[in-house]
N, C-alpha and C positions, 0 to 999 in steps of 0.2 A: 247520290254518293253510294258507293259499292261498297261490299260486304269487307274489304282491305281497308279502303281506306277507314270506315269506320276503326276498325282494328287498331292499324297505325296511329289514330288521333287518341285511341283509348289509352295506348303504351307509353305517348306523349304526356298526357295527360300522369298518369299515372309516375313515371319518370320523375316530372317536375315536383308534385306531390313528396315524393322521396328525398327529393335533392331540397327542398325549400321546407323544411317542415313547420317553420316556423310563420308561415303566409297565411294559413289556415287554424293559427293554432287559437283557442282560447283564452284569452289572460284574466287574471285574477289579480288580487291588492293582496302584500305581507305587509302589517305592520309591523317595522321591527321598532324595538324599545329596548334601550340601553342602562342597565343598574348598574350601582356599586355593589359591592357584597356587603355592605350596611343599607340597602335599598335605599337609598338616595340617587336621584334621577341622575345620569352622569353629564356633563358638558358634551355637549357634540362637537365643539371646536376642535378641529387638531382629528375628529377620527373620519376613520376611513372603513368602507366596506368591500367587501373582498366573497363573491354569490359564485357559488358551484352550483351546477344541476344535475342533479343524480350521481355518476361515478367520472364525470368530467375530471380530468386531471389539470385544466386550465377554468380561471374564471371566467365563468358566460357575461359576469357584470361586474365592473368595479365603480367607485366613486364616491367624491366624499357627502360626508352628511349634511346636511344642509338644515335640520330640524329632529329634536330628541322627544317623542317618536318619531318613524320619517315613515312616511308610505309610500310603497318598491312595485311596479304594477310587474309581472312575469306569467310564463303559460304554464297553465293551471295542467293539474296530471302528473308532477314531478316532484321528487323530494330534494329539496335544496339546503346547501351548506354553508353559513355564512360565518364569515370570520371578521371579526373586527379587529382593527388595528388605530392607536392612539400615538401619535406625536412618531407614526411609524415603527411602534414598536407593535407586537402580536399582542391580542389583550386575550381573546376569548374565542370562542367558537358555538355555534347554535344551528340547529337541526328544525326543520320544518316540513312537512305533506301540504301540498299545495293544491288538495282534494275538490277544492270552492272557491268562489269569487274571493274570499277572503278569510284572511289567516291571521292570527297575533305571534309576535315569537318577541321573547323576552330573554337578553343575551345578560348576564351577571359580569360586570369587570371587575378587575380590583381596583383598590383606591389608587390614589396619584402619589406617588411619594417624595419627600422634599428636596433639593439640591442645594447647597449655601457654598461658594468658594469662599477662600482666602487665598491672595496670593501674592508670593513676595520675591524677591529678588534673589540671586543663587546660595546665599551665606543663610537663609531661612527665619531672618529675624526680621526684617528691614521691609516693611507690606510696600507694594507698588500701587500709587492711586492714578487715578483715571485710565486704568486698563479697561481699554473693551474686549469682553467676553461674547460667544459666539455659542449656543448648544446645540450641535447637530446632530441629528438620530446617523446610524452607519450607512446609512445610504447616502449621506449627506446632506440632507436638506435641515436648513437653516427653521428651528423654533422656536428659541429662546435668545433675546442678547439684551445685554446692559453697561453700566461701567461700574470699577471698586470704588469704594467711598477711601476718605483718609487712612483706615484702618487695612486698607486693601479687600476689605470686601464685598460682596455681590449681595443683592438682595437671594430672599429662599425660591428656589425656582420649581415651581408644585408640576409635575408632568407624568406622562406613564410609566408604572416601574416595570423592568424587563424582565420578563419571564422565562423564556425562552432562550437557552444557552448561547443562539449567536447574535442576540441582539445586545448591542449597549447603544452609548451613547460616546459624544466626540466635543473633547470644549477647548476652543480657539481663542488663544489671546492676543490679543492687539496692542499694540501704540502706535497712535494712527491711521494709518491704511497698513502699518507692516507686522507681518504676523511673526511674533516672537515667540508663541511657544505653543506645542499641540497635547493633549492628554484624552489616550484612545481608553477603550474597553471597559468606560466608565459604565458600573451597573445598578441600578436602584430598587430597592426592596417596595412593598406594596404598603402607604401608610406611615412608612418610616424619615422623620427629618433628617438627612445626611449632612455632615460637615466634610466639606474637603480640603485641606491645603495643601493649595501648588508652590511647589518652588520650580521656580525656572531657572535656565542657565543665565540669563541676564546679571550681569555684575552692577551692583549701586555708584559703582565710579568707574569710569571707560578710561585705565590710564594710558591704550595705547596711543602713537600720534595719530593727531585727525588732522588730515589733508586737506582744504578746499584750492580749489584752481578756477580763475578767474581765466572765463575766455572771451577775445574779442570777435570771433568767428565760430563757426562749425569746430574748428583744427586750429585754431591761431591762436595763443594764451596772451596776455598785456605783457607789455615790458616799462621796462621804467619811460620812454619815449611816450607813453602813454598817458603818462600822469604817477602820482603817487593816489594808492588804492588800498585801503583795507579794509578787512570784513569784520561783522559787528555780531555776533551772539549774543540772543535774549532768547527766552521764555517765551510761549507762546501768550503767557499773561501780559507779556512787555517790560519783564526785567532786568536789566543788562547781566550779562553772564562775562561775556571777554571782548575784546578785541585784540586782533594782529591785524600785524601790516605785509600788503603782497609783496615777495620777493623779488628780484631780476626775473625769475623765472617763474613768474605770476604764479607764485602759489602762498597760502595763507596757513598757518599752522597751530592748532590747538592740543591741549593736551588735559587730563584729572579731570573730565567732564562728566557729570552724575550724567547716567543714563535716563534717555528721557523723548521728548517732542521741543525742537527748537527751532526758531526765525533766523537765517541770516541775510542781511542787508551790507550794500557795499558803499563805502566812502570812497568819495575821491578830492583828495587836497583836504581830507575833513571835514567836508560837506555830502549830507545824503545826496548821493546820483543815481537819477531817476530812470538812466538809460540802461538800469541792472531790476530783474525785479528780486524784489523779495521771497526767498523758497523757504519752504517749510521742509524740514530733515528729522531724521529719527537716528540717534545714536546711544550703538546699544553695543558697542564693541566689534559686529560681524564685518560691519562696511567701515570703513575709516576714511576712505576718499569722496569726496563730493564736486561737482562743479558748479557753476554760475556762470551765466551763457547770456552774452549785450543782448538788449529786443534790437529784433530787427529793426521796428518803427519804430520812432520818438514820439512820447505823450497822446499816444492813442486813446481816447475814451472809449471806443467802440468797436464793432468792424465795421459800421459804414466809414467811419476814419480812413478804416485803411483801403478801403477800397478805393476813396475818393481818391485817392496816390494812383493808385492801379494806373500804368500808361502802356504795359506790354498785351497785347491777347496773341495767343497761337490762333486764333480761330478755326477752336481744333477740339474737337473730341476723343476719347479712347475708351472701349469696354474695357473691363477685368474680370473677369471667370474665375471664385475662387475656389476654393477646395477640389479643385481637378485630382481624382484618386483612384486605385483598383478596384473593379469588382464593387462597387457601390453606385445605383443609379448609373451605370455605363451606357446603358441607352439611351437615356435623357442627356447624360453630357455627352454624348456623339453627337446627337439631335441639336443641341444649342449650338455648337461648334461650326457643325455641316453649316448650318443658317448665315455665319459670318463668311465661308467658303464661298456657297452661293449667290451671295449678295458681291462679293471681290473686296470684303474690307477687312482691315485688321483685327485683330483680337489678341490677349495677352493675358493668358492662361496662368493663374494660382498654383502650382503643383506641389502638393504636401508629396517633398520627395523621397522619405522611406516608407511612403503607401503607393509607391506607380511605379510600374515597370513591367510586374507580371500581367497584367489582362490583356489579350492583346485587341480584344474590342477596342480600348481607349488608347493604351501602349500606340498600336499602330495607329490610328489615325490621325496622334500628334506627328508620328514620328515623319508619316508621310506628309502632310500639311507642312511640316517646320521644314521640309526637305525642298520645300517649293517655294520658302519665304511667304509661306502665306498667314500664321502665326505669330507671333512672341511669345515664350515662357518665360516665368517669373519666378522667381526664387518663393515659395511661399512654406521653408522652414518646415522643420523635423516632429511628427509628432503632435500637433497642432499647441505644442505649448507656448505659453504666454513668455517670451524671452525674459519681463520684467520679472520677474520670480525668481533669476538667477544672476549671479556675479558678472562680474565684464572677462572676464575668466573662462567661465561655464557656459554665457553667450557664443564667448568668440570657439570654443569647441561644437555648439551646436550650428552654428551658422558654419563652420569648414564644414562640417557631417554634410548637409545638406548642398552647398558646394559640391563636393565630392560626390554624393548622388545622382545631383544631375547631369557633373562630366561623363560620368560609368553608364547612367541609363541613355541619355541623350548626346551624349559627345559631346556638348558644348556648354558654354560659362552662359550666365543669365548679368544683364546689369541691373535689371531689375528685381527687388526684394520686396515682399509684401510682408510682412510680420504676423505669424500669427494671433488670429482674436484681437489681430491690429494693436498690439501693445507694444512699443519699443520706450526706450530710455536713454538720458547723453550716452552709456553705453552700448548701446545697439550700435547708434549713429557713428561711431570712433573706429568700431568694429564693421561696418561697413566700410566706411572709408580706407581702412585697412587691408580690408579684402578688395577691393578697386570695384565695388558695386557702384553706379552711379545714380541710382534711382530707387527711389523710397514710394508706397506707396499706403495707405493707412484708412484712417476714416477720420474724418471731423470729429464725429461722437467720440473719440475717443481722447480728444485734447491737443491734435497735429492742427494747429491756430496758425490761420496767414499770418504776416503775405508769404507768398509762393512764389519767390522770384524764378522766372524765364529764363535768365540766364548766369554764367556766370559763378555758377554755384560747384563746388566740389560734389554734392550731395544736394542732388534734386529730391523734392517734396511735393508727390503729387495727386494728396489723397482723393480720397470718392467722395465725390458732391453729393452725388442720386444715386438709385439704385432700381431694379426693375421686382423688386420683393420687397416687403415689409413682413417682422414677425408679430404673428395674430397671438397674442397674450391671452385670449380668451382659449383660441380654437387649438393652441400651443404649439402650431407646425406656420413657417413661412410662405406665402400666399403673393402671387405674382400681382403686380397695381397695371392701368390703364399707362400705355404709350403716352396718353397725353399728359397728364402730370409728372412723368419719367421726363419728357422732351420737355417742359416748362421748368421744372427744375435744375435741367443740364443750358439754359438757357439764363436762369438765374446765375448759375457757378462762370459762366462764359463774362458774364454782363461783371461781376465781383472780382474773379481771379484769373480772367486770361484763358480760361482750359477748364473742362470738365470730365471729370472720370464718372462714367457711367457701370456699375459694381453687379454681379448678379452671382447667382448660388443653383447649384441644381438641384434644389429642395423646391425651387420657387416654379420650378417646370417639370414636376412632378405629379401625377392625381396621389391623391393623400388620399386613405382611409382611417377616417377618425385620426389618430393621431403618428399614424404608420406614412411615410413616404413608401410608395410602389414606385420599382422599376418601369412603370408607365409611359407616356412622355404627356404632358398636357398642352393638346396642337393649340387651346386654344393663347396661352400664355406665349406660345412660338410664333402665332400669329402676331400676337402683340409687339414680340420684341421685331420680327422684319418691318411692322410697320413703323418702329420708331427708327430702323435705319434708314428705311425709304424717306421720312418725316425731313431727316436730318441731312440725305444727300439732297434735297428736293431744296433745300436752306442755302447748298451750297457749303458747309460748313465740314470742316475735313475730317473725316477718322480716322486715327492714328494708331502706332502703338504707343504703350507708356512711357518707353524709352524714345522717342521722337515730339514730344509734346514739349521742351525747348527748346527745338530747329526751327518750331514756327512761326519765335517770336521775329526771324528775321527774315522770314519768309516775303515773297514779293506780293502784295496787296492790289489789286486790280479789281476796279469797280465793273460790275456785272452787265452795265449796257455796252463796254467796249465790247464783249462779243460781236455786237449786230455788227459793226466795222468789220471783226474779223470776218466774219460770216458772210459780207457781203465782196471783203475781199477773195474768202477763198473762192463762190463761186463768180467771180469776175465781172459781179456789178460797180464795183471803183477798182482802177491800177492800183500799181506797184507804189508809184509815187505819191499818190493820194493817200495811201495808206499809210507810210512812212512820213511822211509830213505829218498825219492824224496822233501818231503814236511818237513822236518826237517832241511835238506840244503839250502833249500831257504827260511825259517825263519832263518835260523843261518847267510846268504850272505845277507842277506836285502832283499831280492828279493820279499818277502810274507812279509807283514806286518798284524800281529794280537794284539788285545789287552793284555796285561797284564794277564797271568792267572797263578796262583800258584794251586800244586796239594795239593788235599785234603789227610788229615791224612786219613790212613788205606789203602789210593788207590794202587794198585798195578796188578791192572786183566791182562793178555794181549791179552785179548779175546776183538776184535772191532766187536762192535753192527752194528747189521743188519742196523738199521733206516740209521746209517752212511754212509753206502755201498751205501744203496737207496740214501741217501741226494746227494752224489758225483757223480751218474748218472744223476737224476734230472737236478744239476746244469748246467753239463756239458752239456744240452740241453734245460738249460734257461727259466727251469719253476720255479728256485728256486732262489732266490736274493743270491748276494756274502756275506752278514751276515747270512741268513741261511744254508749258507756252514759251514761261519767259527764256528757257533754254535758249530759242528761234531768236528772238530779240538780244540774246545778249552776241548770240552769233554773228547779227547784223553788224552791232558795233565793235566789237573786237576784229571784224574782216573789214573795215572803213565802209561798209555799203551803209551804215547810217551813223548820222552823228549828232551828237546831243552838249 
């Protein structure tokens, strides 16, 4: 080795040295230990540490405590700044020289100080019992929650008091799932029991009219041809409250209802009918309209119930891409995308449409893609907000918003709607309908319950079975699964409901750093998803877009050995007539199922066109779909050259 290169490896060396300081460094143990200011050991539940090194303006380490003392191993040589935080609020701050293997630091917090609500209804007398309460530090995460007793009130809720000018706290009140009332900038002294009483806008009697509507469809209300109907209000204890009866114009009308959680159930002829279920409602003056909507299926216990119904399959698959957006991971959803391009199958892109337009990483590649029909976009809403949060009102503004985005960005209307955080309500669905959307698409988790009818529907429902990610609750970031449990669960959805939506995210095809997604792409999760296309064409099983997965329930059905026929007719080991005889017997036996074709006046050639010959080799080697077979075939019989 010469006198350079020596040199050169030394520079290297040295280099790496600089760039990586922490490969070589030393580490030593801080125990840190957390008092009260009455020296009593604090709880470490609920705190957090927050470790500067030296004049760092970010922390080198965060994380919660896990043990009071807890011991911190870091590289020895630096003086470190650690700050505790309790139930997310600042508690303290402490100072240590990390000289030696080991260090004590002993941080002083102050006491917990107490929280008690009351709370009552808007008149300030009247306490509201079984409200669930929520205590959120400002950043929002959930610490504390309970319910009012008779009196309306809360147990004492002991937590950190806020020190620090912009910290308080946030408490959320419930009946039910529906949030009736918020109370911000809540602040708590160190030591000190607090009482608070809330009054909310909630009135003790809702005198205006309450609407319910009784629907026999999606869009379709009962009429009296229907029966005589009406609905029944109780108490969630089971105390009858009222009934009315539906009108010609299927609707049910109450009125002076205490504000509260109520069951309604519907009669027909005066007998519980069981083809309605029973919903649970919250009325508190804001909403006044409610619906009730027939089950689709009669006396289900299960969903194998309903499966065993099951008679249509598309046998058909369709991805869904969602959160297609600017300037976020644009690399990685280029990269997913490209991979459906490459392979020649569809795809049916999520697009949060007041986040896309400007990048033209992503901007263009749809635009060019969509210009070739090689795409679907989907409507996937404004914002990423949860529609159910808002009025049917408020909906139908944000769902035109987003409409209107996609005309302006994309020139064209979407039939497809994906809801964000997959949340929609009978208002969504109305409001769709409304907008001439045709296709809904959701997630199971999230309560969109078969059956999934195939056809026939105003408003198709075609949520995600599987997905190619699962979120890692431990790891906190979304982590892509094995092709093969993706393909056995799109195999289950196929087997249950006809069609499977295969759902993926570009978080899930990203390398993650700790808890960071990087603009990266991770080939090996890319690899996974072409092989579960490859998996799925290799099946024979079609993919779609999501707006095409009810065309297929009447799609033509042709069992996979008649290829070797066609195959043998295209290269001209059987005739014309051998073939045509083959393929007339198994439309005559069931065995070939085609559409409907009558032959045209004058036809009668029985000369079969070349294209046909070509189409039935093709097929038989899987470059041609089983509808551009039966094209050929229905040509036969529509021109007299065969007949059935």
């Amino acid at each position: 080795m010469n006198r350079i290169e020596i040199i050169c490896l030394i520079g290297i060396f040295v280099i790496s040295v600089l760039s990586f300081p922490y490969i070589f460094a030393e580490s030593g143990d801080v125990q840190v230990e957390i008092k009260y200011t009455n020296g009593d050991r604090a709880d470490f539940n609920g705190l957090k540490l927050a470790i500067y090194q030296d004049n760092d303006k970010m922390p080198t380490l965060q994380k919660k405590m896990e043990g009071n003392p807890e011991v911190i191993s870091l590289p020895i040589n630096h003086r470190y700044k650690v700050e505790v935080f309790g139930n997310g609020m600042y508690a303290d701050v402490g100072y240590v020289e990390l000289k030696s293997n080991f260090e004590e630091l002993i941080i002083q917090t102050p006491l917990t100080g107490g929280l008690k609500f009351t709370v009552f209804y808007d008149d300030g007398q009247k306490p509201i019992q079984d409200a669930r309460i929520i205590i959120k530090s400002h950043d929002g995460e959930e610490w504390r929650s309970g319910k009012t007793n008779t009196n309306g009130e809360t147990l004492r809720y002991w937590i950190q008091p806020t020190i620090r000018q912009t910290d308080y706290y946030i408490l959320e009140i419930y009946l039910g799932d529906l949030l009736v009332h918020t109370e911000s900038q809540i602040k708590l002294q160190e030591g000190i029991a607090q009482d608070r009483k809330i009054i909310t806008p909630i009135p003790e009697i809702v005198d205006d009219l309450i609407t319910v509507s009784l629907y026999n469809s999606t869009s379709q209300k009962v009429s009296n041809k229907d029966g005589m109907f009406s609905v029944i209000l109780e108490s969630l204890k089971g105390d009858f409250i009222k009934k009315s009866n539906i009108n010609f114009r299927g609707d049910a009308y109450f009125s002076n209802i205490p504000s509260g959680q109520y069951t309604m159930s519907v009669l027909k002829d005066g007998k519980a009918d069981s083809n309605w279920d029973n919903i649970e409602i919250t009325i508190i003056g804001t909403d006044n309209n409610f619906e009730i909507h027939r089950k689709v299926i009669e006396n289900v216990k299960n969903l194998d119930d309903i499966t065993e119904k099951k008679v249509q399959s598309c046998n058909c698959i369709a991805f869904r891409f969602d959160d297609v957006q600017d300037y976020w991971l644009n690399k990685v959803q280029k990269e997913y995308i490209n991979v459906f391009a490459e392979e020649s199958v569809p795809l049916t892109l999520g697009i949060i449409t007041d986040s896309f337009g400007n990048d033209p990483v992503i901007t263009d590649t749809v635009k060019e893609l969509l210009k070739n029909n090689l795409i679907e976009v989907a409507n996937h809403g404004v914002g990423n907000l949860p529609l159910t949060d808002f009025t049917k009102q408020e909906q139908e503004e944000l769902i035109q918003e987003s409409i209107d985005n996609m005309r302006k960005i994309l020139n064209t209307d979407s039939s497809v709607f994906v809801p964000p955080q997959n949340k929609f309500n009978n208002d969504t669905t109305r409001v769709l309908i409304d907008k001439g959307i045709t296709h809904l698409s959701s997630s199971l988790v999230q309560g969109d319950m078969p059956p999934f009818p195939l056809e026939n529907q105003t408003l198709y429902r075609f949520p995600e079975i599987t997905s190619t990610g699962i979120f890692d609750a431990e790891k906190k970031i979304f982590v892509g699964v094995n092709h093969k449990d993706t393909f056995s669960e799109a195999m289950q959805g196929l087997e249950k409901y006809g069609f499977a939506v295969i759902t993926s995210h570009p978080q899930e095809f990203s390398i993650a750093n700790e808890w960071t997604y990087t603009n990266e792409v991770n080939q090996q999760q890319i690899d996974e998803l072409r092989q579960l296309i490859q998996k799925i064409k290799s099946e024979e099983i079609r993919i779609v877009p999501i707006s095409q997965i009810n065309t297929g329930s009447t799609q033509t059905h042709i069992p996979s050995w008649i290829k070797n026929n066609a195959g043998w007719w295209a290269d001209g080991s059987i005739d014309d007539n051998t073939f045509v005889q083959g393929i007339q017997y198994l439309i005559k036996e069931g065995i070939m199922n085609i559409p409907p074709t009558t032959p045209s006046v004058g036809s009668g050639s029985n000369e079969i066109p070349t294209w046909i010959k070509n189409n039935a080799g093709w097929w038989a080697n899987n470059h041609i779909s089983d509808s551009d077979f039966t094209s050929g075939i229905e040509y036969l019989i529509k021109n007299g050259i065969m007949k059935y």
